[in-house]
C-alpha positions as CSV (number, residue, x, y, z in Angstrom):
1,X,218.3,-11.0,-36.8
2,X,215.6,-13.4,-37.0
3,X,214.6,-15.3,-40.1
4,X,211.2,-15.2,-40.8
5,X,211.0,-16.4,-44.6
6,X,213.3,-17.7,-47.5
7,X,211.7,-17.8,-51.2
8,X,214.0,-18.3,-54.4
9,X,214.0,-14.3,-54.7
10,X,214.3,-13.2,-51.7
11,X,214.8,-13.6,-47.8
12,X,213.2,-12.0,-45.0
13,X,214.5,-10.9,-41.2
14,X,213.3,-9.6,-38.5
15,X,214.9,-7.5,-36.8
16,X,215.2,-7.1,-32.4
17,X,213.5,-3.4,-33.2
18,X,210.6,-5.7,-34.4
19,X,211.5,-3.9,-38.3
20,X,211.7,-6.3,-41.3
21,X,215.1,-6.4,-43.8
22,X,215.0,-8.0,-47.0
23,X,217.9,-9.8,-48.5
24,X,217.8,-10.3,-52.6
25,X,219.2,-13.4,-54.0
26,X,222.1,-11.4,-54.7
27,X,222.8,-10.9,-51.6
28,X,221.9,-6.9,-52.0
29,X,219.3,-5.6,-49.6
30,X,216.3,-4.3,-50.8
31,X,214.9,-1.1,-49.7
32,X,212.4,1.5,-50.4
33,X,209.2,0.9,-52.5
34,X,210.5,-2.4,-53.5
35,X,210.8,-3.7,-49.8
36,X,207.4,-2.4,-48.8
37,X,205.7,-4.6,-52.1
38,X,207.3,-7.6,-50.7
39,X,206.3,-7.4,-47.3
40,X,203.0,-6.0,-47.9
41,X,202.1,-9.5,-50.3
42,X,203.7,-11.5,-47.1
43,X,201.3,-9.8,-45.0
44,X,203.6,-8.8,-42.7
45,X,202.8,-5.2,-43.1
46,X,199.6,-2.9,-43.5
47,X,199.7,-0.1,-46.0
48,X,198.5,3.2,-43.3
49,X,195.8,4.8,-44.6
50,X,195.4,8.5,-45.2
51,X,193.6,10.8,-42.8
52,X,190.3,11.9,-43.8
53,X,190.1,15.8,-44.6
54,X,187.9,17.8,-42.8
55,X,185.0,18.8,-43.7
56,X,185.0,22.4,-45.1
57,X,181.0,22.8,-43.7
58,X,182.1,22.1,-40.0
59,X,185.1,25.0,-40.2
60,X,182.3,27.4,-41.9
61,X,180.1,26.8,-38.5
62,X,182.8,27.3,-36.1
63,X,183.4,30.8,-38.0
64,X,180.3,31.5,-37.5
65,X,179.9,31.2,-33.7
């Protein structure tokens, strides 16, 4: 693993998969909804955005054909 970042909380590797790990000053790793708040203010991640629904008036049409 590749070290990308070292703060006074907190380190950061990256992995050879390209994924990140996150090392507390504890030396615990942090996972889950904790790890994802850390890397998304290093902007090494984006959040994914949800799909749009579709719209109900464009099934209704196809029904109707």
């Amino acid at each position: 693993m590749q070290q990308i970042k070292q703060t006074a909380d907190y380190t950061i590797f990256k992995k050879k998969s390209g994924r990140y790990a996150v090392k507390a000053k504890n030396k615990q790793w942090v996972h889950a909804a904790e790890k994802t708040q850390i890397l998304l203010a290093e902007a090494l991640i984006t959040q994914a955005r949800p799909k749009p629904a579709p719209e109900p008036a464009a099934e209704g049409e196809a029904a109707a054909s």
